[in-house]
N, C-alpha and C positions, 0 to 999 in steps of 0.2 A: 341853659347851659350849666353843666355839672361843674362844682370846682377843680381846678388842677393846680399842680405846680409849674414854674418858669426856670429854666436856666439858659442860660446863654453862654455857649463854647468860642475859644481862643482859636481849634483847631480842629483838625478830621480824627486824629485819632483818641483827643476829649470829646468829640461828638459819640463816637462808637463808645468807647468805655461806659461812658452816660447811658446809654440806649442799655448797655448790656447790663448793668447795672441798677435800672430802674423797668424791673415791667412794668406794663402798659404807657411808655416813653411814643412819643414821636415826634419827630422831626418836623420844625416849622422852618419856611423858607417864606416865598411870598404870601403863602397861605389864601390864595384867591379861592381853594377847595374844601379845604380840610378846614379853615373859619368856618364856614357856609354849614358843613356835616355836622358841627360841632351847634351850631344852634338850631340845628334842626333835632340833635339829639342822634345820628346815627354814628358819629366818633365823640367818644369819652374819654378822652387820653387822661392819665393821671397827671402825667408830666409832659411839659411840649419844649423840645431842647431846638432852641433857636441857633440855626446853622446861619442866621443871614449875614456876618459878618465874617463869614471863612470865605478865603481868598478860592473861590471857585467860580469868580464871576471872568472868567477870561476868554477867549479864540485864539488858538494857538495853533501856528503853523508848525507839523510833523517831520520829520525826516523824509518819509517815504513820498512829502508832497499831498497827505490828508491833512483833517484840521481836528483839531481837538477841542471842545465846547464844553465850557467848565458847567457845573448842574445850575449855577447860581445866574449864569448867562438869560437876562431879564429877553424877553421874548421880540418885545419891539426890537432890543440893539442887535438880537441876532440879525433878524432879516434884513437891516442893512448892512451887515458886514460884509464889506466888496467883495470876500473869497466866496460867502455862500452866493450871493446874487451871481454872482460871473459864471461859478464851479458848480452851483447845487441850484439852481434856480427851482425844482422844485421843493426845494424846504425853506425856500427864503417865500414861495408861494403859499405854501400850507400852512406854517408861520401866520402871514396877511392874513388867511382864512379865516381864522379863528378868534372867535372870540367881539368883543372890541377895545380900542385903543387905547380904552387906562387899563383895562384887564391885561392888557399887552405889555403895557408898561411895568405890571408888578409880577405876574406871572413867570416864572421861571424854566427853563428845559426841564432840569429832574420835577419840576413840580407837573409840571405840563402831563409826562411821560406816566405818573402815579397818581393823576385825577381820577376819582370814581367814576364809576356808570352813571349816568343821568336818568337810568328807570325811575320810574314814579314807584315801583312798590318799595325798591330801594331806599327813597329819598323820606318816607312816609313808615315811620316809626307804629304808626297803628296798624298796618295791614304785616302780612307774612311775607319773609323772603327769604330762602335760601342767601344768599349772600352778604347777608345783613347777619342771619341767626341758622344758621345750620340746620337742616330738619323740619323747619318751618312750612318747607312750599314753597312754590313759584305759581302764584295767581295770575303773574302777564302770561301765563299761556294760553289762559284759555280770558283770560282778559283784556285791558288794554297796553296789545303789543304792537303797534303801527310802526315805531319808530326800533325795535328791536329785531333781533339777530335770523339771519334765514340761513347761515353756513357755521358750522362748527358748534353747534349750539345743545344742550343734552334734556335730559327730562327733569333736572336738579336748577334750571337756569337759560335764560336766552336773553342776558341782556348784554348789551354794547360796549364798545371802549371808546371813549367819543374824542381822545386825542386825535388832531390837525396831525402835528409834527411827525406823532409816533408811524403814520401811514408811508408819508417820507423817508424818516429812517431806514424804514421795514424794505422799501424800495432801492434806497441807496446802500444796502447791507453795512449798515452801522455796526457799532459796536457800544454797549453800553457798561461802566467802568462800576464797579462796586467794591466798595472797604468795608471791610470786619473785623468781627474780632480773631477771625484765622486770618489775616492777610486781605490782600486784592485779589479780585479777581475780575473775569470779562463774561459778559453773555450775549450771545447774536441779538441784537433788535429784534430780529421775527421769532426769538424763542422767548423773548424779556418777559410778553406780558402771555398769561394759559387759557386754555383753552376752561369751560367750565368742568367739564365732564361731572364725579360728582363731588368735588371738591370748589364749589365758586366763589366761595369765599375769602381763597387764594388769587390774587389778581394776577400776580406775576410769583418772577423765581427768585427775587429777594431772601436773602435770608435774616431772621431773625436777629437784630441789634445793626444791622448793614447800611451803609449807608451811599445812597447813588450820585457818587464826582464828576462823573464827566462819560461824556458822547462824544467817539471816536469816528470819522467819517473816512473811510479811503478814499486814496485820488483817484477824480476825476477819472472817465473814462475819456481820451482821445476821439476826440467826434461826436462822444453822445451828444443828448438831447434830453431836455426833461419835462415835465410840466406834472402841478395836481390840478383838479378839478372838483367840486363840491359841488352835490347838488343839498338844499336844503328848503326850508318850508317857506324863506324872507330872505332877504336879500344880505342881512347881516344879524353878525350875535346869536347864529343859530347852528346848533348841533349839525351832523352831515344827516342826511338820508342815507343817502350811498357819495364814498369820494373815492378818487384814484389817483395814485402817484406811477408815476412811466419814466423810466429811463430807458432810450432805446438809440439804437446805431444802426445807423442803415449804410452799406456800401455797395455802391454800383446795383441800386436796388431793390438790395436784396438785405434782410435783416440778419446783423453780424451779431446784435447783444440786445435781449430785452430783461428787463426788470419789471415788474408789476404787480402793485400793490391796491388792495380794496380796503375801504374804510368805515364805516356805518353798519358794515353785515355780518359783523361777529363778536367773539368778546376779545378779538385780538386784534391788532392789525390783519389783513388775510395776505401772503403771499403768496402769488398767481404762480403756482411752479404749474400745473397741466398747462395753461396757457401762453406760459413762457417754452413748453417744451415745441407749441404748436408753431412760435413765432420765431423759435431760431434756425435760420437756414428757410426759410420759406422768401416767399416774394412780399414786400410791403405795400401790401394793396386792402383795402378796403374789406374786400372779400374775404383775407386772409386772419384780417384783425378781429371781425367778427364768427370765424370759425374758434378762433383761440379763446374768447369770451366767452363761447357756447362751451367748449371741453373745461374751463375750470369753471363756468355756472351749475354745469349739468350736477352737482353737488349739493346745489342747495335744497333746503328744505323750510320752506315760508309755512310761515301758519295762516291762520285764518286771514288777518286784513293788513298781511306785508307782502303778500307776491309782487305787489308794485315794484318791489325794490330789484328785484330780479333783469328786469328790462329795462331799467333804469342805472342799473348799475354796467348793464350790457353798453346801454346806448354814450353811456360815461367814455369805458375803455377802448370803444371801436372810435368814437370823436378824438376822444387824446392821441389814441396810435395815430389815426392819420393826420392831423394836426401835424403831430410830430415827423412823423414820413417825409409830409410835405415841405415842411422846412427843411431838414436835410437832403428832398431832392432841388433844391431853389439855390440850399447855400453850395451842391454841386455843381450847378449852373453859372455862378456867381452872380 
């Protein structure tokens, strides 16, 4: 590990000045990530400004009846906090997913939400990676890519975003909260983190000296229903293959609101819009959930030894929807 400097800020707007102030600065919080990168050698920060004692560890109930989720929000205390378990039960689920339980404990939402890719050429300072060094190559392509990207993925890059929560968000149309040195400002969840194309060394739409406060969640939908689901290589402590988050309403049968989100198969969250277009106003059947699967898969593009993830990730969205169906035709039954 290369030397750096330490400071630690009183507030949000000495954290930004700092940042702005000191290139190659970054932000430590629980550092369950950014430690790990740093003795592996793939983050060199000069200076690491310790945000962990600004007052961002909160849940805060909104006006409009959303909740607001400070960045410092330690991961365990999230998913028991009674509004998401009740209101959001799948982020208080993908939350559990992830990870294990002292990681849980120090792990933070902003930190959570700007974890690196867990590629191996990524994490391995001797080989080439576009995302690491610009220009380099991407050797997982024609390498080893089992656990990496079959949708959105470019000829500069195909590696993963292995964020639990962020899948959630991206399904419950979050909102995620940034300070600079122009101001605040807000960016949709499903836009937060980019796509590679050929820039992959941009993860998301941060900007330079910015600093990420807080995650904004809108109320609850009346009747939905939600669940994630992970599938992965062990039982625990293990990245997704393919996951999904689903929020879905169903009335008198028939599907009034769906959300849906993929996890494991891109470098973003994936937000299921063709298949949300298949599932609104259609019938909640079986049938129906596996045609919507099929109109936002038919997109993908697997390389050599990840097509698995394709029917896997199918067989993921058609079990949540009707899962979810089924409970809301039971709780109209009573």
């Amino acid at each position: 590990m290369r030397p750096f400097g330490y400071l630690r800020v009183a507030s949000v707007d000495e954290a930004v000045r700092a940042a702005a102030g000191q290139p190659g600065a970054q932000f430590l919080a629980g550092g369950t990530n950014l430690v790990d990168l740093m003795k592996l050698g793939v983050e060199a920060p000069r200076t690491l400004i310790d945000i962990g004692r600004l007052p961002l560890d909160r849940v805060e109930e909104l006006p409009d009846g959303g909740l607001r989720i400070g960045a410092l929000v330690r991961n365990a205390d999230l998913a028991a906090v009674p509004a998401v378990r009740d209101r959001y039960p799948v982020l208080s689920q993908a939350l559990l997913a992830g990870a294990s339980g002292q990681l849980r404990n120090t792990a933070t939402t902003g930190g959570n939400l700007l974890q690196r890719t867990r590629c191996g050429y990524f994490q391995d300072v001797s080989k080439p990676c576009n995302k690491r060094e610009p220009g380099t190559g991407c050797p997982a392509r024609e390498g080893a890519h089992r656990d990496l990207a079959v949708l959105g993925h470019s000829a500069h890059c195909v590696a993963t975003q292995p964020s639990d929560i962020a899948v959630a968000l991206a399904a419950l149309d979050a909102t995620v909260c940034l300070h600079g040195p122009e101001g605040e400002r807000t960016v949709p969840a499903t836009e937060f983190h980019r796509l590679p194309g050929d820039s992959p060394e941009r993860d998301t739409e941060i900007r330079l000296g910015e600093l990420l406060t807080a995650v904004e969640l809108p109320p609850a939908r009346p009747g939905a229903r939600s669940r994630y689901r992970k599938a992965r290589d062990r039982a625990s402590f293990a990245f997704a293959l393919a996951s999904v988050a689903a929020v879905l309403t169903v009335r008198d049968g028939t599907v009034e609101h769906a959300a849906l989100a993929f996890g494991g198969l891109a470098h973003r969250p994936w937000r299921a819009r063709a298949a949300e277009a298949v599932l609104c106003g259609a019938p909640a059947t079986e049938e129906h959930f596996a045609r919507a699967a099929d109109a936002e898969l038919a997109a993908a593009a697997p390389l050599r030894d990840n097509g698995f993830k394709v029917p896997l990730a199918r067989a993921l969205a058609v079990g949540v929807l009707t899962d979810l169906a089924g409970r809301a035709g039971r709780a109209a039954h009573g």
